[in-house]
C-alpha positions, 0 to 999 in steps of 0.5 A: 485494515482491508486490503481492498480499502487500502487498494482505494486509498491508491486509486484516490491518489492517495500514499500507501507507504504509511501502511507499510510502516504500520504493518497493514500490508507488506511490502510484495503487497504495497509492490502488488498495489503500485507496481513499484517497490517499496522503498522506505 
């Protein structure tokens, strides 16, 4: 999965935690994208 359509999903409002959970971002990353940490 591209981090660049990740990164669209957020700016369409959409949760991202799922991609986390799945392992398509890590953590800093979903932290990078939000600018806030992830919690699970």
């Amino acid at each position: 999965m591209s981090i660049d359509f990740i990164k669209q999903m957020y700016t369409w409002g959409c949760d991202i935690k799922g991609y986390v959970v799945a392992g398509s971002i890590t953590a800093d990353q979903y932290k990078e994208i939000t600018g806030m940490d992830y919690t699970a």
